[in-house]
C-alpha positions in Angstrom: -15.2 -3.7 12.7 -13.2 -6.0 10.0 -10.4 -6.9 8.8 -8.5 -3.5 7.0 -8.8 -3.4 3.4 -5.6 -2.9 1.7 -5.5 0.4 1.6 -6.2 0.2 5.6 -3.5 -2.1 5.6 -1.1 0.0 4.2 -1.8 3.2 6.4 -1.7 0.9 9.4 2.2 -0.4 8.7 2.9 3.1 7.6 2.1 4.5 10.9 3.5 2.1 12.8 0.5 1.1 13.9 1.8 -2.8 16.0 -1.9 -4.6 16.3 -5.0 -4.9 14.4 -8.4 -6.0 16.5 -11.1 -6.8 14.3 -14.4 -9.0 14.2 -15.2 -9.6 10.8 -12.8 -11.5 8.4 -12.3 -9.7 4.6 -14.0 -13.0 3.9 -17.2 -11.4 5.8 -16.9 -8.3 4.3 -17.0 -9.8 0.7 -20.5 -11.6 1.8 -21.8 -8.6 3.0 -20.6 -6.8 -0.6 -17.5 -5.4 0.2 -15.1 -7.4 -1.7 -11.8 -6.1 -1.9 -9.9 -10.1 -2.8 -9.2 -9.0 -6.3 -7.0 -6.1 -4.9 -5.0 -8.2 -2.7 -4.7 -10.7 -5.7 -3.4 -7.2 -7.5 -0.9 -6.2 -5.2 1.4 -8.7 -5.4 1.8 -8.4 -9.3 4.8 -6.6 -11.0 3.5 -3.6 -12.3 3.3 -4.7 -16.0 1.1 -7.5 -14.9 -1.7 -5.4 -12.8 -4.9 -4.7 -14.8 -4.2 -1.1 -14.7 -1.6 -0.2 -16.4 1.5 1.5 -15.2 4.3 2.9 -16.8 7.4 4.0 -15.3 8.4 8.0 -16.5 11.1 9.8 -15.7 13.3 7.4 -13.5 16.3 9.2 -13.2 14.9 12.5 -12.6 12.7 11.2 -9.9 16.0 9.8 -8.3 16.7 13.0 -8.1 14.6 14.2 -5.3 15.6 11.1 -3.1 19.0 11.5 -3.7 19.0 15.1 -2.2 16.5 13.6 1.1 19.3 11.1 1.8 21.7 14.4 1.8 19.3 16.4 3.8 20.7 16.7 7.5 17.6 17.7 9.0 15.1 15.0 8.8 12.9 12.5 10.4 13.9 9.4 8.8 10.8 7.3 7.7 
């Protein structure tokens, strides 16, 4: 049991998960050779910062598709 890695993290706010219960810190993890600090030091970045690049495509046409769920009647909203 430890604390969730970030992409744990993420999955648990997405699912509305409301409490973690772990035993070992991230701190404990990286000792043990799971070290995941340099991904939470990543996360906060803009995007043109992170070590992996990103570039942004298509921006209006991707719009697109969210602009037609906020139309869409029938739904569960996020």
């Amino acid at each position: 049991s430890c604390e969730p890695c970030p992409m744990c993290l993420g999955a648990v706010y997405w699912s509305g998960i409301t409490r973690i219960y772990f035993a070992n810190s991230r701190e404990d993890a990286a000792a043990a050779g799971f070290d995941d600090q340099f991904l939470y030091e990543e996360i906060p970045l803009p995007v043109e910062q992170r070590t992996v690049p990103s570039v942004r495509l298509l921006g209006a046409e991707a719009r697109q598709g969210f602009a037609e769920w906020r139309a869409k009647q029938a739904k569960i909203p996020y």
